[in-house]
Backbone as CSV, one residue per row, in Angstrom:
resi,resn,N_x,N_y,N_z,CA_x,CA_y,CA_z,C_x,C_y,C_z
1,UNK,57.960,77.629,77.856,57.573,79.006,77.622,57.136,79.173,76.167
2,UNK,56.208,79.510,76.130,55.524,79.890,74.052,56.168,80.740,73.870
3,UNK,57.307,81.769,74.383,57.702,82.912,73.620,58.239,82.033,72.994
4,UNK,59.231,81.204,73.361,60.166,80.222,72.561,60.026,79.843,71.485
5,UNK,58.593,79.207,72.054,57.831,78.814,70.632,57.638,79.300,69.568
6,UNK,57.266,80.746,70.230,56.611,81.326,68.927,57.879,82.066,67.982
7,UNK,58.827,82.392,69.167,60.462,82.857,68.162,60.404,82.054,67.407
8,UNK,60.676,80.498,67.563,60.539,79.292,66.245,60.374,78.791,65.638
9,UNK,58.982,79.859,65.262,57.444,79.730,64.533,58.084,80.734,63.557
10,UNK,59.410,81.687,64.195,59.034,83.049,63.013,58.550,84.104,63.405
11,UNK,58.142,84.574,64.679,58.190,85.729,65.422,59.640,86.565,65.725
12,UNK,59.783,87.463,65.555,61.020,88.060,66.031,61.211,87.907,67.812
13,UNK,62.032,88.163,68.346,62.269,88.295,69.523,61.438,88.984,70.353
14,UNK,61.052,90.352,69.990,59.815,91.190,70.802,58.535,90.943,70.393
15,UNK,58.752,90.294,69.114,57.015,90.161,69.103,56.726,88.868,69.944
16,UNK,57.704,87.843,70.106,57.354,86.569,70.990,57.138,87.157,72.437
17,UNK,57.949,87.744,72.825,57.749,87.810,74.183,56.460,88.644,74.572
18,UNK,56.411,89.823,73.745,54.780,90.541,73.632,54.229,89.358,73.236
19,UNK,53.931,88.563,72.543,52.465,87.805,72.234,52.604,86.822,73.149
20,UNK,53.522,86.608,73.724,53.492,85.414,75.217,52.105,86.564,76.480
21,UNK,52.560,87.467,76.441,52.332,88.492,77.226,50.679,88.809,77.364
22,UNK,50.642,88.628,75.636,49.368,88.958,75.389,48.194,87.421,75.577
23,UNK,49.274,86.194,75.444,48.392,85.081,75.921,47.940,85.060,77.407
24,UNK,49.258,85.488,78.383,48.833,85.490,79.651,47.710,86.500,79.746
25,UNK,47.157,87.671,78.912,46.494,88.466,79.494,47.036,89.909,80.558
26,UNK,48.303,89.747,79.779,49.335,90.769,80.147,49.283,91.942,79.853
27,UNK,48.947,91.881,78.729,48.661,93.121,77.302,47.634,93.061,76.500
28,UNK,47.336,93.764,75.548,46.152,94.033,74.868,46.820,93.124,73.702
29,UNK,46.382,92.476,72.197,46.635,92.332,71.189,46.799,93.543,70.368
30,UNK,46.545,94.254,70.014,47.043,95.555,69.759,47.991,96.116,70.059
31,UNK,48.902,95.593,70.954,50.486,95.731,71.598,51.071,95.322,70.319
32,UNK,51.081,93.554,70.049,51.710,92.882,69.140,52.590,94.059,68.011
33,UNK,51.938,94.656,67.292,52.482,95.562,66.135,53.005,96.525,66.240
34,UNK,53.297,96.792,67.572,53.903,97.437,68.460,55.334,97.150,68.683
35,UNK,55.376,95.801,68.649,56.961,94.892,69.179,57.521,95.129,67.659
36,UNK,56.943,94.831,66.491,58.188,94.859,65.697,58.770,95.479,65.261
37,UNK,58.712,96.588,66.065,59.721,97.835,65.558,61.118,97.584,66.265
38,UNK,60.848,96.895,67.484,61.798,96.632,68.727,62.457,95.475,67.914
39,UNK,62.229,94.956,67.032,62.945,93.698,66.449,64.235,93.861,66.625
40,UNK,64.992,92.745,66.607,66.562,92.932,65.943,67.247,94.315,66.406
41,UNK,67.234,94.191,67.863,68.146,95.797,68.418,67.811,96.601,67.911
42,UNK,65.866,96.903,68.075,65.367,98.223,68.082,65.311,98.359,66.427
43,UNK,65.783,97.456,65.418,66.138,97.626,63.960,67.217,98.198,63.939
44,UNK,68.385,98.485,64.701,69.562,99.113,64.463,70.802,98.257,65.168
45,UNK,70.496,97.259,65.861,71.378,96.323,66.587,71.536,97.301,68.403
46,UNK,71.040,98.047,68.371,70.738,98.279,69.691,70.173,97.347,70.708
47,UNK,69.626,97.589,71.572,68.620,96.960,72.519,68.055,95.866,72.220
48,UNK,68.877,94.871,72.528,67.805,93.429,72.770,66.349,93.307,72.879
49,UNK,66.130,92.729,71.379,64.762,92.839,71.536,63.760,92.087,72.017
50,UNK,64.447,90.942,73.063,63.691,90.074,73.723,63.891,90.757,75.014
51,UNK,64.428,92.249,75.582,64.413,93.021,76.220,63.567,93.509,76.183
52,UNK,63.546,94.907,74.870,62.704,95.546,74.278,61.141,95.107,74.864
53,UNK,60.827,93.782,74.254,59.338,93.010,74.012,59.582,92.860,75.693
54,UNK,59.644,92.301,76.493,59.870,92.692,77.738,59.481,93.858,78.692
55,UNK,60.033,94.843,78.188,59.547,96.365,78.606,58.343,96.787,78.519
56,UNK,57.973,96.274,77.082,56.748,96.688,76.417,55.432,96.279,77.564
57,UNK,55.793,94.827,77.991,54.990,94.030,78.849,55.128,94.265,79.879
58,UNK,55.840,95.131,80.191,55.799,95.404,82.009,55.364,97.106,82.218
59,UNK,55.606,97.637,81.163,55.012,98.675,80.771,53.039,98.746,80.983
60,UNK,52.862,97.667,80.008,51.405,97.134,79.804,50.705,96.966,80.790
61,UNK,51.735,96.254,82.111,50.551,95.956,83.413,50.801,96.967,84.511
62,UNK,52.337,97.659,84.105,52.540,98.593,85.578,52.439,99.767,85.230
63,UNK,52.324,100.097,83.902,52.460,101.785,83.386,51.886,102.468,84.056
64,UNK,51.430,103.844,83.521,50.832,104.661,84.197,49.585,104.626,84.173
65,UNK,48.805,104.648,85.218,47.246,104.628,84.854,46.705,105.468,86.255
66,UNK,47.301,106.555,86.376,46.988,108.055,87.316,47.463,107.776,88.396
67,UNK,47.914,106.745,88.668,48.370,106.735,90.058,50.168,106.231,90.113
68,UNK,50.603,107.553,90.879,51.929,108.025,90.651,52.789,106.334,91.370
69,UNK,52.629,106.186,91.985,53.175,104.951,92.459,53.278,103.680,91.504
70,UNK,52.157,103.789,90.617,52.342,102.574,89.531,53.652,103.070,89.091
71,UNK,53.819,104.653,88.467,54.895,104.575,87.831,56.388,104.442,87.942
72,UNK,56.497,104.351,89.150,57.907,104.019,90.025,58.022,102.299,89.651
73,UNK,56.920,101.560,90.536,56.526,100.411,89.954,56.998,99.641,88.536
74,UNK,56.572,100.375,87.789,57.352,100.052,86.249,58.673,100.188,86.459
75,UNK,59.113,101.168,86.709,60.736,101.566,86.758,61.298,100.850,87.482
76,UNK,60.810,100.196,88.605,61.572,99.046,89.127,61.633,97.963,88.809
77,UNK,60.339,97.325,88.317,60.532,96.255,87.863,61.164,96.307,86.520
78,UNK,61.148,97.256,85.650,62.345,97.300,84.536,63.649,97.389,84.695
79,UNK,63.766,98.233,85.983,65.703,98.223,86.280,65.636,96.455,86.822
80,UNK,65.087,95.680,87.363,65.248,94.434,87.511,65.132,93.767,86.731
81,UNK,64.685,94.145,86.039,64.626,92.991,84.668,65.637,92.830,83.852
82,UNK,66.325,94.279,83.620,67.666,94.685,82.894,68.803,93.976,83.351
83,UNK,68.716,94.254,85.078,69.884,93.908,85.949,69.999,92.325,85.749
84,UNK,68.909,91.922,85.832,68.779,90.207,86.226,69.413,89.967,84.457
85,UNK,69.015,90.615,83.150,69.668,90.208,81.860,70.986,90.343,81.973
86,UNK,71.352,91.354,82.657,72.868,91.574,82.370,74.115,90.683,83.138
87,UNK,73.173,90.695,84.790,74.123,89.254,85.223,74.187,88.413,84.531
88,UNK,73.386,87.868,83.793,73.788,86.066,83.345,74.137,86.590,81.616
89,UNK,74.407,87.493,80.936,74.673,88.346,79.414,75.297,89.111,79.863
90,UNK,75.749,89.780,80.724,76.882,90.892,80.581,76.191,91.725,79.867
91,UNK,75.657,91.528,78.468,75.740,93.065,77.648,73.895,92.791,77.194
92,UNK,73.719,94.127,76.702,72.100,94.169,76.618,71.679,94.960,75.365
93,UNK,73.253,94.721,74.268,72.983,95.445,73.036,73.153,94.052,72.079
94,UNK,72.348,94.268,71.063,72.052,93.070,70.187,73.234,92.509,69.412
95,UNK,73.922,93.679,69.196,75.205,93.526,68.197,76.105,92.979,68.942
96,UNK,76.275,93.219,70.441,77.368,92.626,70.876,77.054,91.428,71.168
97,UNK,75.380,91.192,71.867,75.152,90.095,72.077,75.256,88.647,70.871
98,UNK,75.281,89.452,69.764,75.042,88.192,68.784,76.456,88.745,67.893
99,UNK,77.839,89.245,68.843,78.897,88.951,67.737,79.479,87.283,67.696
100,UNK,79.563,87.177,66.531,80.215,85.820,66.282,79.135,85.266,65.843
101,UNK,77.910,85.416,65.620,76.965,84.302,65.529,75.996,84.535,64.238
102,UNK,76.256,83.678,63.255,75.222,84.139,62.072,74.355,82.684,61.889
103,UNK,73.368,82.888,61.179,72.431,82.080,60.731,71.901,81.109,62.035
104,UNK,71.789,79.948,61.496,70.763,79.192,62.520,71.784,79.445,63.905
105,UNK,72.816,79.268,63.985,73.637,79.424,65.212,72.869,80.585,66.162
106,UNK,72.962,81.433,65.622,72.063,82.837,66.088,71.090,83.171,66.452
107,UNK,70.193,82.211,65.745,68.604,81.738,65.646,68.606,80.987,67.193
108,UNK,69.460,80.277,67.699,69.206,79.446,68.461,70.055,80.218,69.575
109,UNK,71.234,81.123,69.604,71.518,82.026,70.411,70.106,82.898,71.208
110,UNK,69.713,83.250,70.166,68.635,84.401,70.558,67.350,83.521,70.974
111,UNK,66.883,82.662,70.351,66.048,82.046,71.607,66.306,81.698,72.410
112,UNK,67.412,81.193,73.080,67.867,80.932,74.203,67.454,82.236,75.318
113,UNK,67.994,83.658,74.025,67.380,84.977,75.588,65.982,85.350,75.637
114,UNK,65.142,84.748,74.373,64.152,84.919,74.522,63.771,83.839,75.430
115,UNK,64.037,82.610,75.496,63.194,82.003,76.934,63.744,82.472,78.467
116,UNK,65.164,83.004,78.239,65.511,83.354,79.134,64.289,84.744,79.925
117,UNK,64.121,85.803,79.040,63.432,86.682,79.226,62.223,86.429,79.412
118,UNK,61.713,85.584,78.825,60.248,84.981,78.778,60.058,84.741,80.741
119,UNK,61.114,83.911,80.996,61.375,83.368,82.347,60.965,84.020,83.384
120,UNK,61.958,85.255,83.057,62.360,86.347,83.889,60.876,87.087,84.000
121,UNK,60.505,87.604,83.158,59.278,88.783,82.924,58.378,87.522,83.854
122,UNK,57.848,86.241,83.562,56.772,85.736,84.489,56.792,85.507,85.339
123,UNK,58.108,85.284,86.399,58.621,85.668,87.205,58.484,87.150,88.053
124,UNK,58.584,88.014,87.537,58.319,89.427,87.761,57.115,89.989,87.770
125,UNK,56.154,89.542,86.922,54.622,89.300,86.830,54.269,89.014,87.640
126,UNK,54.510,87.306,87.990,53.722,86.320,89.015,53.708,87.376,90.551
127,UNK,54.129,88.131,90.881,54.219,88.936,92.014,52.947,89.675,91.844
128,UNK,52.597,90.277,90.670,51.591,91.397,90.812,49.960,90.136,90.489
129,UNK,50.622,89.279,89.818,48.739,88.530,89.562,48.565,87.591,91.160
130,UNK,49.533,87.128,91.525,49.320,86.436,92.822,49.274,87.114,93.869
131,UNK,49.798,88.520,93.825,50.124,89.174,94.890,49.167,90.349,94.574
């Protein structure tokens, strides 16, 4: 998965998974500057931001675009995306997710959910480009 990659390049967590997003042709490039606000639990240790960057991208292909059914669409495939993080993480806030863990330890915590998420979202995708 390149989100991986690109977390290990020095991307934050949402901007990898948005610019994975934006390689598949998921999203616009103009998303990108978009994700790093979502960095690092939203910048407040909130919301996982390999969540966050996640949303952003399922947002991007299912949002709203006048037809009321897309927007349910999003909402489901985001409550699944959440659900599927929280079975295998339990928790989906950054601070809890990364207590105990500083420096490279952490670094390598959090890519771990960024490929995890990376996984998940193309997974969740592959339904709407194949289907």
């Amino acid at each position: 998965m390149r989100a991986e990659e690109y977390y290990n390049q020095g991307y934050s967590c949402s901007e990898s998974i948005v610019k994975e997003g934006i390689d598949n042709g998921f999203c616009r490039q103009e998303v990108l500057p978009v994700a790093t606000a979502f960095s690092s639990g939203l910048s407040s240790g909130c919301l996982c931001g390999a969540i966050a960057g996640s949303q952003i991208v399922i947002g991007s292909i299912y949002g709203r675009s006048n037809a009321k059914e897309n927007i349910q669409i999003a909402k489901d495939k985001a409550k699944a995306f959440v659900s599927d993080f929280k079975d295998k993480y339990k928790y989906t806030c950054c601070r809890t997710l990364c207590k105990g863990y500083e420096g490279a330890e952490r670094r390598a915590h959090c890519a771990e959910m960024v490929k995890f998420c990376s996984q998940k979202l193309n997974e969740l995708v592959e339904v709407k480009v194949n289907g």
